[in-house]
Every structure is written in structure tokens, then in C-alpha cells.
C-alpha positions in Angstrom: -2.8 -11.6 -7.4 -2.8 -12.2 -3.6 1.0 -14.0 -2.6 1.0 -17.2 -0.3 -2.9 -16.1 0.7 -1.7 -12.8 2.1 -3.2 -9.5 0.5 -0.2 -7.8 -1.1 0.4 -4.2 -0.5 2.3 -2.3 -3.6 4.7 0.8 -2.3 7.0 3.1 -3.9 9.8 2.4 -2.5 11.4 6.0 -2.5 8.8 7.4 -0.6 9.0 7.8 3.0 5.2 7.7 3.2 5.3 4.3 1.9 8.0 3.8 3.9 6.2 4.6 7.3 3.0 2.8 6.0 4.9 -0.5 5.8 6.3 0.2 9.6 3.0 1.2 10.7 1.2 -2.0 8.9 3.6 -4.7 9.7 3.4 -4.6 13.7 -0.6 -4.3 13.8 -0.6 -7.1 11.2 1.0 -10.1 13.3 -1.3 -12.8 11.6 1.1 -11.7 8.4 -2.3 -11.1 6.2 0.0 -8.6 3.9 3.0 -8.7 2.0 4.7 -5.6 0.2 5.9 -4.9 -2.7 7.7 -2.4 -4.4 6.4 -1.0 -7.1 9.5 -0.3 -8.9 10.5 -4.2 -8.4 10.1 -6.8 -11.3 7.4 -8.3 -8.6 5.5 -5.1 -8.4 6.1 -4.3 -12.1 4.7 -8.1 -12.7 1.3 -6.9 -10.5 0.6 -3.8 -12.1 1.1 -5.2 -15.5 -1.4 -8.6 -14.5 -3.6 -5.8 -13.0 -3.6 -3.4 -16.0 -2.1 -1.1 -14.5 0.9 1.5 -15.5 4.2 0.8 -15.0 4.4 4.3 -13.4 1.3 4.0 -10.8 3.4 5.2 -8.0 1.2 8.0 -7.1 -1.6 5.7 -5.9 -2.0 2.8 -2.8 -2.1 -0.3 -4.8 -3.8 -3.4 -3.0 -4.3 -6.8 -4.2 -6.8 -8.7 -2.0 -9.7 -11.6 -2.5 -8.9 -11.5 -6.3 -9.6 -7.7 -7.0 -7.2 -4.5 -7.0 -7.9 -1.7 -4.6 -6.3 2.2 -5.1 -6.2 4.7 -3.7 -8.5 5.3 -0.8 -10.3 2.2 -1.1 -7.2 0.4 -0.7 -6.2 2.4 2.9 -9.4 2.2 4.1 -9.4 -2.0 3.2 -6.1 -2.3 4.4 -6.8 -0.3 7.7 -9.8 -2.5 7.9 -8.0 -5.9 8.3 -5.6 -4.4 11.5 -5.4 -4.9 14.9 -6.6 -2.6 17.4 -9.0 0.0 16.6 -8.2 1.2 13.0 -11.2 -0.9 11.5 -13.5 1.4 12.6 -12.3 3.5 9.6 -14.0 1.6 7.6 -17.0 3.9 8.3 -15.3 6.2 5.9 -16.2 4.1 3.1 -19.5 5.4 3.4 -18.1 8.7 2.2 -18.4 9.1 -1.5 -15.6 7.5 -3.6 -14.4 11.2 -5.7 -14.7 12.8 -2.3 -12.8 10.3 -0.7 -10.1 10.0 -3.9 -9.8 14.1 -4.1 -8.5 13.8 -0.7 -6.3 11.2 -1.2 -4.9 12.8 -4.6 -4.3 16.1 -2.9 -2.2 14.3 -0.2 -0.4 12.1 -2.9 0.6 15.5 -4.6 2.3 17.0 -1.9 4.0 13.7 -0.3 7.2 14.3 -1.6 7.4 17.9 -0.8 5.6 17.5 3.2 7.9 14.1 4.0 10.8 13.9 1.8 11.9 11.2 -1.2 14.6 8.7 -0.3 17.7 8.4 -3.3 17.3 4.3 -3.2 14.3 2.2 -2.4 13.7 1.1 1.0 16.4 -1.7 3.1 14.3 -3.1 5.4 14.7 -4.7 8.8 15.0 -9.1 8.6 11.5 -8.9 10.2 10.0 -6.5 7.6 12.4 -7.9 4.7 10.2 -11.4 5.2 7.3 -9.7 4.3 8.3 -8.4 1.0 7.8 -10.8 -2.0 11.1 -11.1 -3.9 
């Protein structure tokens, strides 16, 4: 499941969550360790599907990484984990209870759309972002 070596990183590309995630990820990632995909791409429909997962998972994180699938909470705190500067110390959150932890998570996926906003069209990104998506 993991592209090229890289973790791969599945977004809904009509969120601008998702959107900010990838431009907050790619310049605290310059080893390239993660690649993106949209989930509503025949790439990110392929992973969900070689996952197990629905078709229509776009209200969780999805990461692929060292052979396993990561949602939700456990999938920001691993991805958060493998950045520069001094978001690894997150990781301490793992400690935190999983349900607690996903609650949280599910109450912000909820209300993502409504706090930031839903883009018509899935994301065009920049050259140097657009070579870190998997076509």
C-alpha cells in the first residue's frame, strides 16, 4: 500500500481541511516520506478498496504506512510523528485512549465543512505539491 517507499496520505479533495493538511505536511516533510492521494481519484479509490475500505470514507484521515492502514486520529498523530520540527512530540497523545481520541476527531470531522468551507472541484495543486500526489 505504501507508493515508491513513501507513506501515502488519502484526502478528500474538496475539503479545505485536507487541503491545508497537504500544505502544512508537504514543507515539514522535505525527505518526501508522504505522498497524497485523493480519495475520490481511481488511485485513492484503488487504496480503499485493497484496504477494505468504503468507497465513501471521506470523513476519516486515511494513512497507509509500513504495510498497515491508519484512520482517523491514529493516522494524524503517525503522520505528525514522522515531521520536522517539533510536531513529534504529539505522539504523546497516543497515550490517550483510542474512543477518546476518535470522539474528538469525529466531532471535528462533523463540522469541517460547515467551520472551513467545501471547494466545488478537488484540489489543483502547485508543481511542487502536484509531484507528491500519485497519479
Amino acid at each position: 500500500m505504501e507508493r515508491d517507499g513513501r507513506a501515502v496520505i488519502l484526502i478528500d479533495g474538496e475539503c479545505n481541511v485536507c487541503e491545508s493538511t497537504v500544505r502544512f505536511v508537504v514543507p515539514r516533510d522535505p525527505q518526501g516520506r508522504f505522498a497524497f492521494a485523493a480519495i475520490q481519484s481511481e488511485t485513492g479509490q484503488a487504496l480503499l478498496a485493497e484496504a477494505g475500505l468504503p468507497g465513501d470514507a471521506i470523513d476519516t484521515a486515511v494513512l497507509f504506512e509500513g504495510g498497515r492502514v491508519f484512520t482517523r486520529s491514529t493516522a494524524v498523530l503517525r503522520i505528525l510523528r514522522r515531521l520536522d520540527g517539533a510536531w513529534p512530540l504529539l505522539r504523546v497523545l497516543l497515550l490517550v485512549p483510542r474512543p477518546l481520541r476518535d470522539a474528538a476527531y469525529d466531532a471535528f470531522a462533523a463540522r469541517r465543512y460547515a467551520w472551513f468551507g467545501r471547494k466545488d472541484a478537488c484540489l489543483v495543486p502547485t508543481p511542487d505539491i502536484a509531484a507528491r500526489f500519485l497519479s
